[in-house]
C-alpha positions as CSV (number, residue, x, y, z in Angstrom):
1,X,11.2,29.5,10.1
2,X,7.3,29.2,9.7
3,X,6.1,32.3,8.1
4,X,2.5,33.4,10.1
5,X,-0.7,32.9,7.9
6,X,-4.1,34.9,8.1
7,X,-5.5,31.8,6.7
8,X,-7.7,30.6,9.2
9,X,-8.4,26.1,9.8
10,X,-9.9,26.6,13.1
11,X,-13.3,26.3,12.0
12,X,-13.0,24.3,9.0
13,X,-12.0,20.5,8.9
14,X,-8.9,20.3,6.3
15,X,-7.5,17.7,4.8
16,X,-5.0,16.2,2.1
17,X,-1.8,14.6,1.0
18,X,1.8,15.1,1.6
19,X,4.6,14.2,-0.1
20,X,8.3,13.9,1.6
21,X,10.8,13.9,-0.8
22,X,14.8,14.7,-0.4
23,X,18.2,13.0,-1.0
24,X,18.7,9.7,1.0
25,X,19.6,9.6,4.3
26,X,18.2,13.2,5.4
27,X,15.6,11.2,7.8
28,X,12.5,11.3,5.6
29,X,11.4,7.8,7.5
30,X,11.9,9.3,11.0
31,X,10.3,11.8,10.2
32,X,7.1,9.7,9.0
33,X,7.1,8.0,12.2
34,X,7.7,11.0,14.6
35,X,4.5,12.8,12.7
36,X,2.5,9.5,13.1
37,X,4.1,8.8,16.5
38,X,4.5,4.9,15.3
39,X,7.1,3.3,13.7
40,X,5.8,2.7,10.3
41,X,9.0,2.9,8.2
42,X,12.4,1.5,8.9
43,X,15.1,3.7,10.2
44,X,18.7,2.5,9.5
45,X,22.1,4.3,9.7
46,X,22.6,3.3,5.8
47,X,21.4,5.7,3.2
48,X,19.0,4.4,0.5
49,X,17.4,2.0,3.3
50,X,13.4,3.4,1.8
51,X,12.5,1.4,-1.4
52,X,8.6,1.8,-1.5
53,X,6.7,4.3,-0.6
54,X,5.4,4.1,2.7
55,X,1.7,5.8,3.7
56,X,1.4,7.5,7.2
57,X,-2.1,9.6,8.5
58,X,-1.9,12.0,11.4
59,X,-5.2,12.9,12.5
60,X,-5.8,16.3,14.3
61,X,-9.1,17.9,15.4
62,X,-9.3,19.8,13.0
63,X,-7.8,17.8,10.0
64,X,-6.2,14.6,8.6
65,X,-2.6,14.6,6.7
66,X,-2.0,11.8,5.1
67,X,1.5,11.5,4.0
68,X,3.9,9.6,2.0
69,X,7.5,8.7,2.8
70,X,9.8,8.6,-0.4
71,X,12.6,6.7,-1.5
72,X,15.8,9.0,-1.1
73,X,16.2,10.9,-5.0
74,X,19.5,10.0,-6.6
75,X,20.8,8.3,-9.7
76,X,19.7,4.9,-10.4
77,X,22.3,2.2,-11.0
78,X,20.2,-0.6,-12.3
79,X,16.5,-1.2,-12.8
80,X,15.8,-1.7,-8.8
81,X,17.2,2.2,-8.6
82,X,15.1,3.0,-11.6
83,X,12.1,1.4,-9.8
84,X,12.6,4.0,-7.0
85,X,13.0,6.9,-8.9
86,X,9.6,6.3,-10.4
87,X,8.3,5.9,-7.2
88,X,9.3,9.0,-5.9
89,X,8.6,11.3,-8.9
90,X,4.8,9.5,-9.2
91,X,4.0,10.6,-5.7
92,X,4.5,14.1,-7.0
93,X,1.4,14.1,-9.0
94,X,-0.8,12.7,-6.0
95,X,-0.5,15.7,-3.3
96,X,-1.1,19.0,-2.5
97,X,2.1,19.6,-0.8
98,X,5.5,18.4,-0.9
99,X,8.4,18.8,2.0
100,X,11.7,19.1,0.9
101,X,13.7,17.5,3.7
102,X,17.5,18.9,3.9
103,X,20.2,18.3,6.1
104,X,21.7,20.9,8.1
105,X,24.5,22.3,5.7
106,X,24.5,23.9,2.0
107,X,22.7,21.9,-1.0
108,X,25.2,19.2,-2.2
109,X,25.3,17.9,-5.7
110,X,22.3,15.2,-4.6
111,X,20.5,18.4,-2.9
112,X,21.0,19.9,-6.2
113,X,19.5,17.1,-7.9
114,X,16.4,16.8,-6.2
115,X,15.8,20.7,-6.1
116,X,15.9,20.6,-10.2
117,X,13.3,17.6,-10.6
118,X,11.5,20.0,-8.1
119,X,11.8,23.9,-10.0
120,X,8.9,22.9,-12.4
121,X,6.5,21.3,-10.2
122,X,3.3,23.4,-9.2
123,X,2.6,22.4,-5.8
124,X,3.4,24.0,-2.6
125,X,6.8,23.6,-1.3
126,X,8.1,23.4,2.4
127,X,11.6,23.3,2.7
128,X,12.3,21.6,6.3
129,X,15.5,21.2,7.5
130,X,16.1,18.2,9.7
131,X,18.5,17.2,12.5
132,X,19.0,20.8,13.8
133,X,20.0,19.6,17.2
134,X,23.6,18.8,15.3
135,X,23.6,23.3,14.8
136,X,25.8,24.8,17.2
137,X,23.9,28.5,16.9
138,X,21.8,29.6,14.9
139,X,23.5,31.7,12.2
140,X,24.9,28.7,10.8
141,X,20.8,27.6,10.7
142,X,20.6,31.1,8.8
143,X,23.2,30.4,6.5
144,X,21.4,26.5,5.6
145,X,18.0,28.9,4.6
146,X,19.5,30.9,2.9
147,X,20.8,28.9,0.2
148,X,18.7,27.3,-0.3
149,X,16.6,30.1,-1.0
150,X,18.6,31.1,-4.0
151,X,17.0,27.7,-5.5
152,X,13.5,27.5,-5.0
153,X,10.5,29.6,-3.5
154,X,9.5,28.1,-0.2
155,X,6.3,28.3,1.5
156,X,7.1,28.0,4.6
157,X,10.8,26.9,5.6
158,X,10.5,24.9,9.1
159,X,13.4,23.9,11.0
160,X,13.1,20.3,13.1
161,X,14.3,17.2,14.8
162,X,12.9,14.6,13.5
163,X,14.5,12.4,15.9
164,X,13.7,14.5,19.3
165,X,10.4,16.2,17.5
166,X,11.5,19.5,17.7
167,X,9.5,21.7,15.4
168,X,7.5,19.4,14.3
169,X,4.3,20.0,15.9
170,X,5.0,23.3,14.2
171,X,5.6,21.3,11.0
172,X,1.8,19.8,11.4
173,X,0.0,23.3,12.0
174,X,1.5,24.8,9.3
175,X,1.1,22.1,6.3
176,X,-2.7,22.7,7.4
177,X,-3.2,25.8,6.5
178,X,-2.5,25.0,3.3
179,X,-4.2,21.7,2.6
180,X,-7.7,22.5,1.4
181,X,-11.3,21.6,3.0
182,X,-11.8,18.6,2.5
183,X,-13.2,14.9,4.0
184,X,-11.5,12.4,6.5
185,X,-10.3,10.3,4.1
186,X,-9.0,7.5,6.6
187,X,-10.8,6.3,10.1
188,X,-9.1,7.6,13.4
189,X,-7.7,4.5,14.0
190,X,-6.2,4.0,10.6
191,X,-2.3,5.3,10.4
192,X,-1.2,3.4,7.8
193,X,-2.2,1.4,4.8
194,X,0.9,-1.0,5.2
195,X,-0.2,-4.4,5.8
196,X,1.3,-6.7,8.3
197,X,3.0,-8.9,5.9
198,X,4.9,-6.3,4.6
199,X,6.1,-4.6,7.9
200,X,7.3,-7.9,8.9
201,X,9.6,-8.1,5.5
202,X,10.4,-4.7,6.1
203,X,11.7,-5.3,9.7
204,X,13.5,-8.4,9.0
205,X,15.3,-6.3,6.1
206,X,16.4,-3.4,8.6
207,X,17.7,-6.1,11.3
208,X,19.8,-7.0,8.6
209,X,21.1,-4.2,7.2
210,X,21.9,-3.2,10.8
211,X,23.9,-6.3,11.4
212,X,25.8,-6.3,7.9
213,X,28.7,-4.9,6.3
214,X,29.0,-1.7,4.0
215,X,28.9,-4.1,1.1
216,X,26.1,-6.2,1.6
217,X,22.8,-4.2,3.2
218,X,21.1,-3.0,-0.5
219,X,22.1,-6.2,-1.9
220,X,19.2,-7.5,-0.1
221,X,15.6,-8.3,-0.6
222,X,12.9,-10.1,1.9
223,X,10.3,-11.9,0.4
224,X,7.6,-13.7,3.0
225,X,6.6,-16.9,1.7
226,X,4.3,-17.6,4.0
227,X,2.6,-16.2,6.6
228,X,0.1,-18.9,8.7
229,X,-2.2,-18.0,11.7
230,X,-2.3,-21.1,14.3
231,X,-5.6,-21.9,16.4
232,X,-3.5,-21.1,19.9
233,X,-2.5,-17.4,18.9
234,X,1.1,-18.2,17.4
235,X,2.1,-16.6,13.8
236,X,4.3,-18.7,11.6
237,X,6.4,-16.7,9.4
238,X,8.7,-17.8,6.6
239,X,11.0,-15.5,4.6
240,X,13.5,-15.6,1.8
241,X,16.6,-13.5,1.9
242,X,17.8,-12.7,-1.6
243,X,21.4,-12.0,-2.1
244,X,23.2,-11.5,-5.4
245,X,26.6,-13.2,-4.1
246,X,27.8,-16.3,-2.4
247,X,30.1,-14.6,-0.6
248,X,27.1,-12.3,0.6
249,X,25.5,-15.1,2.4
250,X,28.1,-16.2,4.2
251,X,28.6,-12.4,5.8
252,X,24.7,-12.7,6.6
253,X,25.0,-16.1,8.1
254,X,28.5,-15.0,10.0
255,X,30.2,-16.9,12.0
256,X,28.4,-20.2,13.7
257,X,24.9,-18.5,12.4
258,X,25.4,-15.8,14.8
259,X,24.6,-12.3,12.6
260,X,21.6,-14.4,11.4
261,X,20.3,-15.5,14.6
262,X,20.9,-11.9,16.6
263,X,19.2,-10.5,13.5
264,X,16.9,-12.8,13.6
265,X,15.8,-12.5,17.0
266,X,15.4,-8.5,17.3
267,X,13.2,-8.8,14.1
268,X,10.8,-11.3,15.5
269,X,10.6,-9.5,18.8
270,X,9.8,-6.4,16.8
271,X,7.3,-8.1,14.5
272,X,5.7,-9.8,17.7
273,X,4.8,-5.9,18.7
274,X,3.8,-5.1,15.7
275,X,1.3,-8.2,15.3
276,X,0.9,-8.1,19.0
277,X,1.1,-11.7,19.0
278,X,3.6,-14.6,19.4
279,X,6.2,-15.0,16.6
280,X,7.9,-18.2,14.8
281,X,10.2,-16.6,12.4
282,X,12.4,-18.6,9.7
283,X,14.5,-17.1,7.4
284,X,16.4,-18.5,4.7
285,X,19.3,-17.3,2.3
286,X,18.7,-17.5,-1.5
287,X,21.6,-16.1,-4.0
288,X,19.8,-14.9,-6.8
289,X,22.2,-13.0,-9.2
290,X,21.8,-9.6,-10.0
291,X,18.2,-9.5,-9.0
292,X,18.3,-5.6,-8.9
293,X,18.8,-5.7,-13.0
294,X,16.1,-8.7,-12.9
295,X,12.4,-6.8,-14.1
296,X,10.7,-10.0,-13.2
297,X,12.4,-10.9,-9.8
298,X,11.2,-7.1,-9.2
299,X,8.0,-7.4,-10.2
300,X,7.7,-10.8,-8.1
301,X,8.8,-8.6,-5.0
302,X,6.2,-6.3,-5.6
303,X,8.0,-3.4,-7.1
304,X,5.5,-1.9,-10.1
């Protein structure tokens, strides 16, 4: 629970970076997008769904967090999984302040993992434990704290919901009172520095993985091709789906087209809100094998 601070951000404008680290699937993204209060990362059942690192800014009146939404920590099974980890450990570097987001129950052996890349970092440390509306009272709540507690020195250690938003307006007040003075480093209207293009590969990816079988969704890349603005308002899109099997693009396609299309269609609608414009989306399949092992079919997707 938020330990009460004499340190005082009333009058002063703070500021500063966040990073949200944690095992996959403990709802880092959701969390991103219920502190920003817009959907800037994708949110899928499947664990391992964030590859890049996604940037989010919540302005306040009396500060500006500007945070960074991880790839889940755990160990890398080719050089796409590599890619990640680097992702995630880089960010450390950048911030002031990192939440550890848990689940609910004792540390696992992934829980474990992430805590022991954390033990010799020297930034400040919030554990925050996530999806608390799944507790049935509170001592088991306890219990979660506690042991963690026998692993690292927390801060503060905040309970939440990402998913309701429980807690987290506590979650904001607290991580800025210990962010230092500093300027507005983004414009008010500025939440993210994602770019359009890249939401829209992003969304078509989640549609997918939503629509696909246990085997398939991170055997899946999206790569826009090309993106073209039309004189009466209408965005073209064109994307390439890259799979690693034959067999993967028939699941994708499924029977008569229909997991593409349905796919297809929620992702355009949700790209048409994001663009706020009309939408012509086509996607096409492309086996390329092994591209998670491929450095250069990495690079080309814009991993670094």
């Amino acid at each position: 629970m938020a330990v009460s601070s004499d340190k005082n951000t009333a009058s002063i404008f703070r500021s500063g970076f966040v990073a949200i680290m944690g095992k996959p699937n403990v709802g880092k993204s959701t969390l991103l997008n219920t502190i920003t209060g817009q959907k800037i990362a994708i949110v899928t059942s499947r664990p391992q769904t964030t590859r890049n690192r996604i940037m989010g800014v919540k302005n306040v009146p009396n500060g500006q967090i500007v945070l960074f939404d991880t790839p889940g920590i755990h160990a890398p099974l080719h050089t796409l999984g590599r890619f990640i980890l680097k992702t995630s450990m880089d960010t450390v570097s950048e911030v002031e302040l990192i939440y550890l987001v848990v689940n609910p129950a004792s540390p696992d052996e992934d829980d474990i993992s992430v805590i022991n890349m954390l033990k010799d970092v020297k930034k400040v440390l919030f554990l925050v434990v996530n999806k608390i509306d799944m507790l049935r009272d509170k001592s088991a709540l306890l219990c979660v704290i506690d042991a963690y507690r026998k692993f690292l020195n927390f801060e503060e250690i905040i309970p939440v919901s990402a998913k309701s938003g429980s807690g987290v307006d506590v979650l904001i007040s607290e991580s800025l009172r210990y962010l230092p003075e500093g300027p507005r480093y983004y414009p008010d209207e500025v939440v993210t520095d994602v770019f359009e293009r890249f939401m829209a590969s992003e969304t078509i990816r989640e549609k997918l993985m939503d629509y696909t079988h246990d085997e398939i969704p991170h055997s899946i890349a999206v790569d826009v091709v090309r993106w073209q603005e039309k004189k009466s308002g209408l965005i073209s899109i064109s994307a390439n789906i890259l799979v690693e099997k034959p067999t993967q693009k028939g699941i994708i396609i499924g029977k008569n087209g229909r997991t593409l299309k349905a796919a297809g269609t929620k992702a355009r609608k949700e790209i048409e809100d994001i663009v706020g414009a009309r939408v012509y989306l086509d996607l096409f399949i492309k086996v390329k094998k092994n591209w998670r092992k491929d450095v250069s079919a990495l690079k080309d997707l814009g991993f670094k």
